[in-house]
Phi, psi and omega in degrees: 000129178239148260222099189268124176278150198277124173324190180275002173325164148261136186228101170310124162335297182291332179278358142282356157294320174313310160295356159245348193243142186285152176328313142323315166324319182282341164307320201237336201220138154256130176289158213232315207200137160224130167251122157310085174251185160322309194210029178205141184229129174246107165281098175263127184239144193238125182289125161316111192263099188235146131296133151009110173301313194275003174251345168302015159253044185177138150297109147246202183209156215265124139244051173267000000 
């Protein structure tokens, strides 16, 4: 099987994350952070404050 090599782009952590983490995660979460280690990669994300579609007729207030 041959192995095609990656042009010189840079390829950011997160778009290798985007490949293994389902899709929807990014919909919803900004990555924040990646800390690298030996033999663990730690993902830090912050939640989107997207509302709803059927709850944008009313005011609310986020207590998260």
């Amino acid at each position: 099987m041959k192995i095609k090599k990656m042009d010189n782009k840079k390829v950011s952590y997160e778009d290798l994350l985007r490949l293994i983490l389902p899709g929807e995660i990014f919909d919803y979460f900004d990555v924040i952070k990646v800390d690298v280690y030996d033999k663990e990669v730690h993902l830090f994300v912050d939640e989107k404050n997207i509302l709803p579609n059927e709850f944008k007729k009313g005011e609310y207030q986020s207590k998260g």
